[in-house]
C-alpha positions in Angstrom: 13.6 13.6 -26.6 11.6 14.7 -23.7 11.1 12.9 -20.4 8.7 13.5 -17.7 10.1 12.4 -14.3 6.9 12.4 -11.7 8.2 13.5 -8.3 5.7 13.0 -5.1 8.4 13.8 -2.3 9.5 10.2 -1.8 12.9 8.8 -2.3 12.0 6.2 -4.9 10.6 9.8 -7.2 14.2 11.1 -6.8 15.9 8.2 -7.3 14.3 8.4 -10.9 15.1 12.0 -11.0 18.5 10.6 -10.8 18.3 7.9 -13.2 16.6 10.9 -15.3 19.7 13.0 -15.5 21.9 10.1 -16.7 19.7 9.5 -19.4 19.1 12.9 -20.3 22.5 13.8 -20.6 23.2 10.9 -22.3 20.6 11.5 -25.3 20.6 15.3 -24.4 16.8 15.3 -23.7 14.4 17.5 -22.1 13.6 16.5 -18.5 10.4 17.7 -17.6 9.2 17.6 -13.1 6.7 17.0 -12.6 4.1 17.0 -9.3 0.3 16.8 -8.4 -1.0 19.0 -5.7 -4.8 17.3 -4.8 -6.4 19.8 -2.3 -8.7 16.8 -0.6 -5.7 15.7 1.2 -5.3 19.2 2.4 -9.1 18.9 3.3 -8.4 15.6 5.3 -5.8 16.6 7.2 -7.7 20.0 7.9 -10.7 17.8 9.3 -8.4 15.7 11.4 -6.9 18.1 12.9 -10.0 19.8 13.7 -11.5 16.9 15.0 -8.5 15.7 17.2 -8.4 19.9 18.3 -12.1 21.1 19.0 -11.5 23.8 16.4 -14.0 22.5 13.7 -15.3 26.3 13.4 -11.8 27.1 11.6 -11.3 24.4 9.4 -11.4 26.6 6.3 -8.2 28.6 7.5 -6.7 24.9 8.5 -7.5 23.7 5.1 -6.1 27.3 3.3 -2.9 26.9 5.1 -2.2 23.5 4.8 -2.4 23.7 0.7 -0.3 26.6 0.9 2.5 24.9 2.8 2.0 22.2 0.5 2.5 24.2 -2.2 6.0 26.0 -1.0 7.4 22.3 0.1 6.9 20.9 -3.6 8.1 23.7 -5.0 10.8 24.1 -3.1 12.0 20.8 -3.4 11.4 20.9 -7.0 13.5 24.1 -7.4 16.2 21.8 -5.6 16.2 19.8 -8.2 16.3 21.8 -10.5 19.4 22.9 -9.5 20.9 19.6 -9.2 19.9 19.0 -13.2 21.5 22.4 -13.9 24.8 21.5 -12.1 25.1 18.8 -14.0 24.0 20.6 -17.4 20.9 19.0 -18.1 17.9 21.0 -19.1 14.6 21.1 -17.0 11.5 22.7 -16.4 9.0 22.2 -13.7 5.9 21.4 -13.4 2.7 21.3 -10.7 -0.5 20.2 -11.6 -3.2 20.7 -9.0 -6.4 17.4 -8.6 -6.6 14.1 -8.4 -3.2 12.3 -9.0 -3.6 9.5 -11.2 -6.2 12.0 -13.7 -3.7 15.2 -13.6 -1.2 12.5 -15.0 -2.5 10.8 -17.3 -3.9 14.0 -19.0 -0.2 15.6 -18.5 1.4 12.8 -20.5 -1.5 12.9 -23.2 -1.1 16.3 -23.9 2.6 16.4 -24.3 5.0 14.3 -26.6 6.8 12.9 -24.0 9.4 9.9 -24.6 10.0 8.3 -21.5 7.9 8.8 -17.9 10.3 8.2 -15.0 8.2 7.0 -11.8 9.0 5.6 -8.4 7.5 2.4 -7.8 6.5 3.1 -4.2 4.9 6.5 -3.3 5.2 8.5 -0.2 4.5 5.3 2.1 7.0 3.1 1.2 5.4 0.4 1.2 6.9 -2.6 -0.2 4.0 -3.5 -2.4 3.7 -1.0 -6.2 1.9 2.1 -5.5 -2.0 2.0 -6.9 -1.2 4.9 -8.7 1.5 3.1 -10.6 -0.6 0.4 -12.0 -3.3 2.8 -13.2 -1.0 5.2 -14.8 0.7 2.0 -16.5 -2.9 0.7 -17.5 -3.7 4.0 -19.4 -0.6 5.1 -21.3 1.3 4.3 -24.2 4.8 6.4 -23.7 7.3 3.8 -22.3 7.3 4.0 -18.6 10.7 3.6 -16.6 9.9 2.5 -12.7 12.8 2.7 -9.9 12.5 0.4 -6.8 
């Protein structure tokens, strides 16, 4: 068994890295972390600051070190979780896809034989409403999907 637990930095995503150990351990499965990196929100919060700065000639090197401290936040906190599985004896990899979310996962669970995909229902925003990404995913998948709210 093999389960892919999409993590986005929000607490729903860890809840169901939580609910993912507990079933993981319990059928001894492979978990499998997963995150997508898409660089246009590195671009547009590169532009606003710019804009909201008068520094529009450096955006590039805004933009540059923006997905690079994206990049050391997911995997960091990925590697924390990591940790947490191993504590607890359960095996998992990681991860990190880099483009558009919904596309990077799809094609992720399409290319692997996964069993289960573990997802929050609300992403980063919290809103109280099911995340878009959530019902497009659902829409285009066949591998049983497993939402904590």
């Amino acid at each position: 068994m093999k389960i892919l637990v999409l993590i986005d930095g929000s607490k729903w995503s860890h809840m169901g890295a939580l609910h993912a150990i507990s079933i993981g351990k319990k059928k001894g499965a492979e978990v499998v972390l997963l995150s997508v990196l898409d660089k246009r929100e590195a671009r547009t919060m590169a532009f606003n600051y710019c804009t909201q700065s008068d520094k529009c000639e450096i955006i590039g090197t805004y933009e540059q070190n923006i997905w690079q401290d994206m990049h050391r936040s997911i995997e960091a906190e990925l590697e924390n979780i990591r940790e947490y599985y191993s504590q607890e004896g359960c095996v998992c990899t990681i991860k990190i896809r880099e483009g558009a979310r919904r596309e990077e996962i799809v094609a992720e669970i399409r290319e692997n034989d996964y069993s289960l995909v573990v997802m929050g229902a609300f992403g980063q925003s919290g809103t109280s409403h099911p995340g878009s990404c959530l019902g497009e995913i659902a829409g285009e998948i066949t591998t049983p999907l497993f939402i904590v709210r």
